[in-house]
VOGUMI-982821 format. One line per 10 residues: number of its first residue (from 1); their letters; for each residue x, y, z of C-alpha. Coordinates in steps of 0.1 Angstrom, whole numbers, plus 2048, in hexadecimal, padded with zeros to 3 digits. Each point is the difference from the previous one (the first is absolute). Example, Ala and Ser with C-alpha at 12.3 -4.5 7.8 and 13.67 -1.06 7.14 Angstrom:
1 = as = 87B:7D3:84E ~ 80E:822:7F9;
***
This chain:
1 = xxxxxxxxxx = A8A:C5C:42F ~ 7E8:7FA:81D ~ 81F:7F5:819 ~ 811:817:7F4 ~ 7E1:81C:80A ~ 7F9:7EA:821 ~ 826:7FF:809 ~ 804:826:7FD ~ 7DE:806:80D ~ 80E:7E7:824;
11 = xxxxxxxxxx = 823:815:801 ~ 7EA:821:7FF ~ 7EB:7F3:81C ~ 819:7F6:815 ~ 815:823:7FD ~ 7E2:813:808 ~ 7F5:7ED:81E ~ 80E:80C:824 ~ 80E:7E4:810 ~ 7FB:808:824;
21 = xxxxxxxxxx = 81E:805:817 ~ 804:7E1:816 ~ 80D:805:821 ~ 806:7E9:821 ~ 7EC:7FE:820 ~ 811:7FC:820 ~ 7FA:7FD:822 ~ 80C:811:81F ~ 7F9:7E9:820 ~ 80E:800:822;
31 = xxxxxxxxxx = 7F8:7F8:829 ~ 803:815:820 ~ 810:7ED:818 ~ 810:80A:822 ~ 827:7F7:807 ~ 7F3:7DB:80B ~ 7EF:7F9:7E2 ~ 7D9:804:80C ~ 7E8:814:7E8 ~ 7F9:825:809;
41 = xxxxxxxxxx = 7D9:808:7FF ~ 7FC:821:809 ~ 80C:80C:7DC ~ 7F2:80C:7E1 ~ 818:7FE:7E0 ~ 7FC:81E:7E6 ~ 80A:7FC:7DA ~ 80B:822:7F1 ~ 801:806:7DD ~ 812:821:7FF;
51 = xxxxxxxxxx = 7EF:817:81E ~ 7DF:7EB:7FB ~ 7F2:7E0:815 ~ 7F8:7E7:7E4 ~ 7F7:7E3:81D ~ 7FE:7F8:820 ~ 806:7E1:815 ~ 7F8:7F5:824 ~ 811:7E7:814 ~ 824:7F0:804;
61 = xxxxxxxxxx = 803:7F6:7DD ~ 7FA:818:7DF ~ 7FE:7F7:7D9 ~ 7FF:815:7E7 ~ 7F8:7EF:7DD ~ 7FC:80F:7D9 ~ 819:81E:809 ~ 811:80E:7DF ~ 821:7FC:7F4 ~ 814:81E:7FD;
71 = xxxxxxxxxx = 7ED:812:81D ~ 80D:80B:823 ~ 7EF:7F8:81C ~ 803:800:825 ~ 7F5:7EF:822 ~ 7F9:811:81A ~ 7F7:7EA:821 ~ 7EC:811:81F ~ 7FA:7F6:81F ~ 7D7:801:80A;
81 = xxxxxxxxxx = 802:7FC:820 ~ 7F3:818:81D ~ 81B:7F8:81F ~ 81D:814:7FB ~ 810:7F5:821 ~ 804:7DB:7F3 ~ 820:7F1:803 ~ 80C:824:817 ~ 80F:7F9:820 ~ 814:80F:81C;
91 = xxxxxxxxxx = 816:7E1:7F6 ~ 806:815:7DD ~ 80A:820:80F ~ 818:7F2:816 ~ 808:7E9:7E3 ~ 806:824:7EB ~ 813:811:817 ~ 819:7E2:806 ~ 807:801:7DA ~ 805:826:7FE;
101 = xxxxxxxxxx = 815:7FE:81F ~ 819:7E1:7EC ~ 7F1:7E6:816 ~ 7EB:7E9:7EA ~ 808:802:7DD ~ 7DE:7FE:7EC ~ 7FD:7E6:7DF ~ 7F4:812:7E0 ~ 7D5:7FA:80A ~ 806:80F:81E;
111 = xxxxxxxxxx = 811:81D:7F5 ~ 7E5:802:7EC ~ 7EB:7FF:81F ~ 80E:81B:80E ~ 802:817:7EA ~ 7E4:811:806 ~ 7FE:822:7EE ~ 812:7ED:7E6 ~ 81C:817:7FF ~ 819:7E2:7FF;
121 = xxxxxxxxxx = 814:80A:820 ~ 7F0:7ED:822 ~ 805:81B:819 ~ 7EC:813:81D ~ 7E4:80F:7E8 ~ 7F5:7DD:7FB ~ 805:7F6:825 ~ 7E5:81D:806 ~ 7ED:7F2:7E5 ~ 7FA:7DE:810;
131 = xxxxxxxxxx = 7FB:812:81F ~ 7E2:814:7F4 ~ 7F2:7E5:7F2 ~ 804:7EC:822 ~ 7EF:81D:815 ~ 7E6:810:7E2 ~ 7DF:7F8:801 ~ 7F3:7E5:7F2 ~ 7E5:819:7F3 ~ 819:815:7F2;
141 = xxxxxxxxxx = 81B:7E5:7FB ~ 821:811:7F7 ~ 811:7DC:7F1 ~ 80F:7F9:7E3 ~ 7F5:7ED:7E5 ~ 814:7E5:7EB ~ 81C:7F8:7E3 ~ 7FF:7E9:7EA ~ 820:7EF:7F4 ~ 80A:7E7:7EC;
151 = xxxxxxxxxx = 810:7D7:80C ~ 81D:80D:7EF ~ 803:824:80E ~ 826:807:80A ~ 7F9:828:805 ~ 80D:80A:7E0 ~ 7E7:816:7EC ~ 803:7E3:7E2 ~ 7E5:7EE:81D ~ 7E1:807:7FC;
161 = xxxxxxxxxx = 7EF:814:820 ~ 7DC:80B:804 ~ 7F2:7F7:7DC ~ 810:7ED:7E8 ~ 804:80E:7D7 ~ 804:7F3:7DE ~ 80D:818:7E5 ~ 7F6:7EA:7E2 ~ 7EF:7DF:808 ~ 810:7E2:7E9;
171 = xxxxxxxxxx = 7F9:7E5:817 ~ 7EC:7F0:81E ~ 808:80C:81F ~ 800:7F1:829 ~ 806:819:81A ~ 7FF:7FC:825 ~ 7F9:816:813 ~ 80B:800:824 ~ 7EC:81D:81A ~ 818:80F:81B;
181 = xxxxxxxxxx = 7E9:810:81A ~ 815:823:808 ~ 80A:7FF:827 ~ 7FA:7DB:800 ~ 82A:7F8:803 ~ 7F7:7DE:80E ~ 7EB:7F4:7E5 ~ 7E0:7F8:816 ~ 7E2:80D:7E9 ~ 7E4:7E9:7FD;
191 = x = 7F8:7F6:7DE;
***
């Protein structure tokens, strides 16, 4: 009789208690590096969790730790530095114009590049673009500032630009991120 009362008395226990829901951690890491592989510095990496910063990192490399499965988040790289003229030349104007006039055929980071108002047509608003940022001020510096891409972008919209986002999270994730300084056609930013 008494296993019988301590058997039913374990089974009653055990229905009654909440086991709690048991879910996986993941990580979302990642680098800033420039077209030739060197780290960026001048960055800060956001982590969104919905319209909210969760965590912030400093630095050419980012890692994200404990984040919840099931949850969207997103990354959202920007540049910290104070000289908006970096990388812009002359050389990218002319650079520009030759590419709008069928001359030099751009590859996909310098499209990018020079694409200023990020209207994805490279025409004479963005050749005035570079130019004001030439002949502003550095006071009242009229430059662009930069996109972030990913080593794999191909200019589809299934690349990520700008910030990168995860609908559900189910797994660890390694981004990089690579800056494209607007204006700066011949890749000459310093890191």
């Amino acid at each position: 009789m008494n296993k019988l009362y301590l058997s039913l008395l374990l089974i009653g226990c055990l229905l009654s208690c909440h086991v709690d829901e048991i879910s996986n951690k993941y990580v979302i890491s990642g680098e800033i590096l420039t077209q030739g592989n060197m780290a960026f510095q001048n960055v800060i990496v956001h982590l969104l969790k919905g319209d909210q910063i969760i965590t912030s990192s400093t630095g050419s490399q980012f890692s994200f730790k404990n984040l919840e499965e099931g949850t969207a988040y997103t990354v959202l790289p920007l540049v910290t530095e104070s000289n908006g003229r970096n990388g812009v030349s002359t050389f990218d104007m002319v650079s520009v114009r030759k590419h709008i006039e069928g001359i030099e055929p751009f590859d996909l980071y310098q499209q990018t590049a020079a694409d200023i108002n990020k209207d994805n047509v490279i025409n004479q608003e963005d050749l005035e673009l570079i130019r004001d940022c030439l002949i502003s001020s550095p006071e009242q510096s009229a430059c662009p500032g930069y996109r972030f891409v990913s080593k794999e972008h191909n200019g589809s919209a299934f690349n990520y630009v700008d910030q990168y986002h995860t609908n559900k999270l189910f797994a660890d994730h390694h981004i990089v991120f690579v800056p494209i300084k607007l204006g700066d056609v011949s890749h000459t930013i310093w890191p």
